[in-house]
DONU-884186 format. One record per residue (C-alpha): residue number from 1; residue in three letters; y, z, x. Coordinates in steps of 0.2 Angstrom, whole numbers, padded with zeros to 4 digits. Each point is the difference from the previous one (the first is absolute). Layout:
N
    n  res      v      w      u
  NUM  ALA      Y      Z      X
...
This chain:
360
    n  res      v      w      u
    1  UNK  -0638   0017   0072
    2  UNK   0019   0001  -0002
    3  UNK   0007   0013  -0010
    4  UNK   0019   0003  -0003
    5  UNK   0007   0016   0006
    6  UNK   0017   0011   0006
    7  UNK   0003  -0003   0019
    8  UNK   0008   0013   0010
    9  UNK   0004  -0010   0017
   10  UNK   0010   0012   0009
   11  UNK   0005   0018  -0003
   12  UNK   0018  -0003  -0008
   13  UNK  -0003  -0016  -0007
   14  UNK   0000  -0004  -0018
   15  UNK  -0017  -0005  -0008
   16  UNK  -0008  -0017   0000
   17  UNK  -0009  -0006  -0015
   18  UNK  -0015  -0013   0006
   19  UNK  -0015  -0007   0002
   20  UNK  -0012   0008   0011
   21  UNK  -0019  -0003   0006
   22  UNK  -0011   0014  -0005
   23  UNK  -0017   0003   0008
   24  UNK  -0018   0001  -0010
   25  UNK  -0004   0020   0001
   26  UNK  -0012   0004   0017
   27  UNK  -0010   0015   0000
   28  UNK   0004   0014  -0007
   29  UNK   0014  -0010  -0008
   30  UNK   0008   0000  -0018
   31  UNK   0008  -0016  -0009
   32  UNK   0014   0005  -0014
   33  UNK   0009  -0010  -0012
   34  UNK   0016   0009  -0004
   35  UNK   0004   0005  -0017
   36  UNK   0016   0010   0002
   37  UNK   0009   0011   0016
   38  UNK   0013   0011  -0002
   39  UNK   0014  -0002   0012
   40  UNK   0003   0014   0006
   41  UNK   0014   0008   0013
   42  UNK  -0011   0004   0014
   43  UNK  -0002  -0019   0001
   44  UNK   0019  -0003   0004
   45  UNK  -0004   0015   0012
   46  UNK  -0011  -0011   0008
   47  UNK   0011  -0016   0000
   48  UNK   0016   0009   0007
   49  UNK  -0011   0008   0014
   50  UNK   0002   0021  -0005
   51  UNK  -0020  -0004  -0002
   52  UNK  -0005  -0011   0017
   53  UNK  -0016  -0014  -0006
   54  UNK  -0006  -0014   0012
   55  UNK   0011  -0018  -0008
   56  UNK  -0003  -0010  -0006
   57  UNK  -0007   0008  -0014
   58  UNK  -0003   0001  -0021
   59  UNK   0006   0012  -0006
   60  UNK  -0005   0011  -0016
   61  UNK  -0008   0016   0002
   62  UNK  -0003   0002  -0021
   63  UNK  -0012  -0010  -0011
   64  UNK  -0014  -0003  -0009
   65  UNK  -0010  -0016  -0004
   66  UNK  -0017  -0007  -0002
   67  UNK  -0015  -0004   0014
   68  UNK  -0004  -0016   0001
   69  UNK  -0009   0000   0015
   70  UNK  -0011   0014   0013
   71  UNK  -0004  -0003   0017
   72  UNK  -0016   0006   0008
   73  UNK  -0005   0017  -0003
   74  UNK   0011   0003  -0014
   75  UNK  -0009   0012  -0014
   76  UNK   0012   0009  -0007
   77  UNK   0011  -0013  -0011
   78  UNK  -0005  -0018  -0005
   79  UNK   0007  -0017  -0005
   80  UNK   0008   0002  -0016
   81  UNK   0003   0020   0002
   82  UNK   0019   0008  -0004
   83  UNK   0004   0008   0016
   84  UNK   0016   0012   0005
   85  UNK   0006  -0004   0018
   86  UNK   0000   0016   0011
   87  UNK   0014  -0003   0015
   88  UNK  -0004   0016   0008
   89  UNK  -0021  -0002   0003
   90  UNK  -0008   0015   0010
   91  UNK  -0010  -0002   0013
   92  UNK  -0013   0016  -0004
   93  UNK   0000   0004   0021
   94  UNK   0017   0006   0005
   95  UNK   0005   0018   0002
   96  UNK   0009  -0003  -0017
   97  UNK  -0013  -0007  -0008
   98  UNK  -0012   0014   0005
   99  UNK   0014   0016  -0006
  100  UNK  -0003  -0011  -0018
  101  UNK   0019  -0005   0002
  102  UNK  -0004  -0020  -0002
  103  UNK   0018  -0005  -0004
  104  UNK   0003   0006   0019
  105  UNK  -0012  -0012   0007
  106  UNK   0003  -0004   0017
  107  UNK  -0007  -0019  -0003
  108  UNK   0007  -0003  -0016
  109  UNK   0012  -0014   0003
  110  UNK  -0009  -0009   0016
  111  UNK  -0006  -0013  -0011
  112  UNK   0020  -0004  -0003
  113  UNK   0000  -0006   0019
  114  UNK  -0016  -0014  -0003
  115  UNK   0005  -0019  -0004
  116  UNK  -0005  -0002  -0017
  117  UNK   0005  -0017  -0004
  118  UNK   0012  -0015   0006
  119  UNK   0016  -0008  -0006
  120  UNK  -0004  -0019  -0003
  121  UNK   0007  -0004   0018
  122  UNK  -0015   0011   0008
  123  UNK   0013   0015   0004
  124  UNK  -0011   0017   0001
  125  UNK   0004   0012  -0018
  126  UNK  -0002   0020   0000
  127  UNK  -0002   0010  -0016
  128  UNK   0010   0010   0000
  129  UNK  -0005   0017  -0007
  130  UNK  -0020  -0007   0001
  131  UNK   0001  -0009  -0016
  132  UNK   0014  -0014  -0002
  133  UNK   0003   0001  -0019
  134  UNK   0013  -0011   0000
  135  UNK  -0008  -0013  -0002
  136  UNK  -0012  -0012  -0014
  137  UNK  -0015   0005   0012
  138  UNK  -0005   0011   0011
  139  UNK  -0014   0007   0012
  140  UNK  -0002   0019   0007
  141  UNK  -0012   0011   0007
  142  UNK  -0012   0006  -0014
  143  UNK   0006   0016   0004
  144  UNK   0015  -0005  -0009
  145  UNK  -0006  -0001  -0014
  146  UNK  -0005   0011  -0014
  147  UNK  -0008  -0005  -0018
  148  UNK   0014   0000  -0015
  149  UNK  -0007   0015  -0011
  150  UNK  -0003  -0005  -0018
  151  UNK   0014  -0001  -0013
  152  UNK   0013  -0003   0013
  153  UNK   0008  -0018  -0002
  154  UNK   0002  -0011   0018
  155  UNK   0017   0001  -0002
  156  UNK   0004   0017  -0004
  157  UNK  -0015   0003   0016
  158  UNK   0014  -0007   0012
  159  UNK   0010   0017   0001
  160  UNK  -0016   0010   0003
  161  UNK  -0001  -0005   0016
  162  UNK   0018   0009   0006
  163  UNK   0012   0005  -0011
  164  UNK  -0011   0008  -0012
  165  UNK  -0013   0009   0013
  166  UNK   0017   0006   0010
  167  UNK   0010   0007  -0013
  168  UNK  -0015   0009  -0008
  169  UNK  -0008   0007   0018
  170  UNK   0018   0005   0004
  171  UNK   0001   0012  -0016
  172  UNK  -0021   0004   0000
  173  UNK  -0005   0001   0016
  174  UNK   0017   0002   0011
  175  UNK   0011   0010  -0011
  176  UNK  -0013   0007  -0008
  177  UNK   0009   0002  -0018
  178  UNK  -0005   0014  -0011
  179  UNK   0001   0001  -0019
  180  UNK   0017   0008  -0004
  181  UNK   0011  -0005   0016
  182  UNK   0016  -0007   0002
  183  UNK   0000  -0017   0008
  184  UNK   0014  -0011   0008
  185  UNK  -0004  -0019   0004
  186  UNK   0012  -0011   0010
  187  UNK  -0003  -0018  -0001
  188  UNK  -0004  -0009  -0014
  189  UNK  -0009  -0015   0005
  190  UNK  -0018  -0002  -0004
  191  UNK  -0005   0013   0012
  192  UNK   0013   0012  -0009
  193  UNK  -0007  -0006  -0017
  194  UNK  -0017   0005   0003
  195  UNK   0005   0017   0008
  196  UNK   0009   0005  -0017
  197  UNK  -0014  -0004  -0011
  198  UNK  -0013   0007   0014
  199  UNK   0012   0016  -0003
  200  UNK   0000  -0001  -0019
  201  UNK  -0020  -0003   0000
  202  UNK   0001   0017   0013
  203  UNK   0009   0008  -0015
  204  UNK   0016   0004   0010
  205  UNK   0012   0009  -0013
  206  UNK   0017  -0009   0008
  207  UNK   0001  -0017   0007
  208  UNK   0013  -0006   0008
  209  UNK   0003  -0016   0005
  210  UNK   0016  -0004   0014
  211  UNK   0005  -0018   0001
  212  UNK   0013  -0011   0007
  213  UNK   0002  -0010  -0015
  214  UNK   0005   0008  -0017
  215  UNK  -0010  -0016  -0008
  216  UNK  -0018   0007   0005
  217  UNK   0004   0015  -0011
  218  UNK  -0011  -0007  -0014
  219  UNK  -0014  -0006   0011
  220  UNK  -0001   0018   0007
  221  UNK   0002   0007  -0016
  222  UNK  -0016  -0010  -0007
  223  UNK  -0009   0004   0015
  224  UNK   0000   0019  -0003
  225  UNK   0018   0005   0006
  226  UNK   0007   0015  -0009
  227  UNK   0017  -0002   0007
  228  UNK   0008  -0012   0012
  229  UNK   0014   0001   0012
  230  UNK   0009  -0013   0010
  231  UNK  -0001   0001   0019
  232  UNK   0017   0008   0005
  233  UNK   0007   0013   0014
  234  UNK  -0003   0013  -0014
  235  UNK  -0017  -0001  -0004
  236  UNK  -0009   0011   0009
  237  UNK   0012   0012  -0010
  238  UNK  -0003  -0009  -0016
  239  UNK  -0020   0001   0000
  240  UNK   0004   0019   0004
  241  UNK   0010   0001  -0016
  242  UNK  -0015  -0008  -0009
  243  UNK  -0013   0013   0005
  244  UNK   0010   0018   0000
  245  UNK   0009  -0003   0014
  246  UNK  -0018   0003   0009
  247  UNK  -0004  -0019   0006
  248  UNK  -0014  -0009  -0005
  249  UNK  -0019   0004   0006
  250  UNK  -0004  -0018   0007
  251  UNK   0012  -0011   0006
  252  UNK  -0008  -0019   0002
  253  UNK   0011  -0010   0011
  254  UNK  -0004  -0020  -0001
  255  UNK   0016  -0007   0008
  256  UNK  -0004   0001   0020
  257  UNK   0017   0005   0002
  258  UNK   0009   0014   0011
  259  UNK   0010   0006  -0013
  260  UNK  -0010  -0002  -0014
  261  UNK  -0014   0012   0010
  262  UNK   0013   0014   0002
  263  UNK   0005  -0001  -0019
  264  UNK  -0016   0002  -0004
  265  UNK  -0003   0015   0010
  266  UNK   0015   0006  -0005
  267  UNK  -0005  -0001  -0018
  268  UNK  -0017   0008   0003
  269  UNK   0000   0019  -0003
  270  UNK  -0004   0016   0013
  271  UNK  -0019  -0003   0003
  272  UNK  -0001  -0017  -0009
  273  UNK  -0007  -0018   0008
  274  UNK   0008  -0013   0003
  275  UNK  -0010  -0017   0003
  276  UNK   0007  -0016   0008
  277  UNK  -0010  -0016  -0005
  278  UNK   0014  -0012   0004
  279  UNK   0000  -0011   0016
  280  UNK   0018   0003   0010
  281  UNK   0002  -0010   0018
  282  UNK   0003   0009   0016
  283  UNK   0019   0004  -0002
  284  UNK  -0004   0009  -0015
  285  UNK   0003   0019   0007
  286  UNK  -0001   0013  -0011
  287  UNK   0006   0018   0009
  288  UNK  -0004   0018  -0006
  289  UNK   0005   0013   0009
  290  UNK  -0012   0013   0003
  291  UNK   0008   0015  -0008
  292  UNK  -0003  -0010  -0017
  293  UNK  -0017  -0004   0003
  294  UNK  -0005   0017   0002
  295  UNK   0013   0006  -0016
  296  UNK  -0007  -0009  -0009
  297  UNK  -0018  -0002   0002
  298  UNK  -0003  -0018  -0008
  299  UNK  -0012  -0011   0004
  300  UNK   0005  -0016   0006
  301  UNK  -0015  -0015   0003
  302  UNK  -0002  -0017   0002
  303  UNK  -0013  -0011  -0011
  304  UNK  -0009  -0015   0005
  305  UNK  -0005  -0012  -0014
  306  UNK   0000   0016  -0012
  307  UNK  -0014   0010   0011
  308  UNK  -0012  -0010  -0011
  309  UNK  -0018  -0007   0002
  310  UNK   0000  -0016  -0011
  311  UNK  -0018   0001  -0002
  312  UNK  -0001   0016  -0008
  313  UNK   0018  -0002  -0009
  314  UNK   0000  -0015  -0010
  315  UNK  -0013   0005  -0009
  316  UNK   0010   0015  -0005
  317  UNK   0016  -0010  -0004
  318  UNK  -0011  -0011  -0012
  319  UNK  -0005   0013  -0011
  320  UNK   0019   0005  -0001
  321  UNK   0005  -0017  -0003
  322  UNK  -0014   0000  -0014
  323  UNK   0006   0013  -0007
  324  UNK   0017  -0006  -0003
  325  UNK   0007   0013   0013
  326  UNK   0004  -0014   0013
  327  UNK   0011  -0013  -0003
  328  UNK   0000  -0014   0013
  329  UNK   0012  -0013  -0011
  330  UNK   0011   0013   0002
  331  UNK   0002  -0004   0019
  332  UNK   0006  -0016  -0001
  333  UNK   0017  -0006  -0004
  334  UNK  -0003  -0018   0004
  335  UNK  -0015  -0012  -0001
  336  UNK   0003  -0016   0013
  337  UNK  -0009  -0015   0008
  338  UNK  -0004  -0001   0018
  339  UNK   0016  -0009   0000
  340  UNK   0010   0013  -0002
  341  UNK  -0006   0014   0013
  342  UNK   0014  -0007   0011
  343  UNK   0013   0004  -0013
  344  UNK  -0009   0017  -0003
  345  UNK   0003   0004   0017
  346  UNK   0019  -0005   0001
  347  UNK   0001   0012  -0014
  348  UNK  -0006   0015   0006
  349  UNK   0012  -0004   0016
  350  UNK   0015   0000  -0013
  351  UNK  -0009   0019  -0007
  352  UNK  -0001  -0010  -0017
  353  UNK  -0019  -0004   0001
  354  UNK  -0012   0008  -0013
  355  UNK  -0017   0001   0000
  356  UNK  -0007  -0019  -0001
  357  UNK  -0018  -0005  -0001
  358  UNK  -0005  -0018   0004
  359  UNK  -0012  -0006  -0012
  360  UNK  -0010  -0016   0006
């Protein structure tokens, strides 16, 4: 059955919007109609190559929607069922997997190098991160997919499956925020976004959010910012100024960039953490020099898709949703078609992309 979707033909090459012919499910397969998927900056990561995936591929790592068919020996969802697509499934078997770090899964992302469909000329498709949300249709590993939890709309389900589970994990389960610290959050994109409320819902007593645009000042302000400061050569010295010239407890980094990592650090106090969520490319050296590190005693970590376990999580971010301590709307800056993930794209190239969620 054709479906339309967002082609990836080559890494550099800009999106293709088209038809493309998508399989029944097989065994152990999962049939999804789309309802909304957030675009999100680790699918540009992808498409410029900083990220390597098998092409031709759909990208679209970020969405919810509805079953509409199981293939054999499926259980744990059926036709009809709101399901949250999980990029990152783990296999249960690896080292990772046994030490109960799941978002370290050695076979997490093998599914992404499996033909999963055909353009209408017969050319062999990819899945990008396993799941292919870009697109009306869909159809991934029913380890991919987890049940919506009750209350939580299809659309607002979308960003649960990685801008919402990173942001939170980085402050809970990285960074592991405690009531009445200080915390710093660079990036305001839709991982940023849900790192400051994560922070507000830790009960942080100072939030502050860094930026390179002065116009998300109000975005970050409603998502639980107490102050907000604009990226500059000053402000590692600025957040300083904000928390008694002491630095702040946690540091969140979600820009993947060299200098943005050693601002971070440098705006982290003696014996605080600072953890990098953000995906840089290779030529992104950050140097320390190892008096400082031993002076002064931070922590410095990386985090992979927030250190979370979805099945185990999402319920968790339901009842904080429920309870109005959530906000998912407040995420998304713009609503588009399929249409316009191409444009979305060109915009995060120019650094003027928000957060867009394409709804179907």
């Amino acid at each position: 059955m054709a479906v339309r979707a967002a082609v990836l033909p080559a890494i550099g090459s800009p999106l293709e919007i088209t038809g493309i012919d998508l399989p029944d499910p097989g065994p152990g397969q999962v049939r999804v109609r789309l309802a909304a998927a957030g675009v999100c900056h680790s699918d540009l990561s992808l498409s410029d190559g900083t990220m390597r995936v098998p092409v031709p591929a759909v990208l679209g790592h970020e969405g919810a929607g509805t079953v509409v068919s199981v293939g054999e020996g499926v259980t744990h969802v059926s036709p009809g069922d709101g399901v949250v697509l999980n990029w990152a499934p783990s296999c249960g078997a690896c080292h990772a997997c046994s030490l109960g770090e799941v978002w370290l899964c050695a076979d997490a992302l093998t599914g992404a190098g499996a033909v999963y469909a055909r353009t209408t000329d017969g050319t062999d498709l990819h899945p990008g991160l396993n799941v292919a949300a870009f697109a009306e249709e869909t159809v991934v590993s029913a380890s991919c997919v987890l049940p919506v939890p009750d209350g939580v709309p299809l659309t607002d389900a979308a960003l649960l499956g990685c801008a919402v589970l990173t942001g939170y994990g980085a402050v809970h389960h990285s960074a592991r925020v405690r009531e009445g610290e200080t915390v710093a959050v660079f990036g305001v994109g839709g991982v940023g976004l849900a790192a400051l409320q994560a922070a507000r819902i830790a009960g942080a007593s100072k939030i502050v959010a860094v930026d390179v645009s002065a116009e998300k000042e109000e975005l970050a302000r409603a998502a639980g910012a107490t102050d907000y400061v604009v990226a500059s050569d000053t402000t590692a010295r600025e957040i300083r100024g904000l928390t008694g010239k002491q630095g702040v407890d946690v540091a969140v980094e979600c820009a993947g960039r060299a200098v943005t990592i050693r601002t971070a650090w440098d705006s982290t106090r003696r014996g605080g953490r600072t953890t990098v969520v953000g995906i840089g490319g290779k030529d992104q050296q950050v140097t320390f020099n190892a008096l400082e590190i031993f002076h002064w005693g931070r922590t410095l970590s990386g985090c992979v898709y927030g250190n979370s376990d979805p099945a185990r999580d999402l319920p968790v971010l339901a009842g904080h949703i429920r309870a109005g301590r959530l906000d998912l709307s407040a995420l998304v800056t713009e609503h588009i078609s399929l249409d316009g993930i191409p444009a979305a794209f060109d915009n995060m190239l120019a650094g003027k992309g928000g957060r867009a969620l394409v709804v179907f």
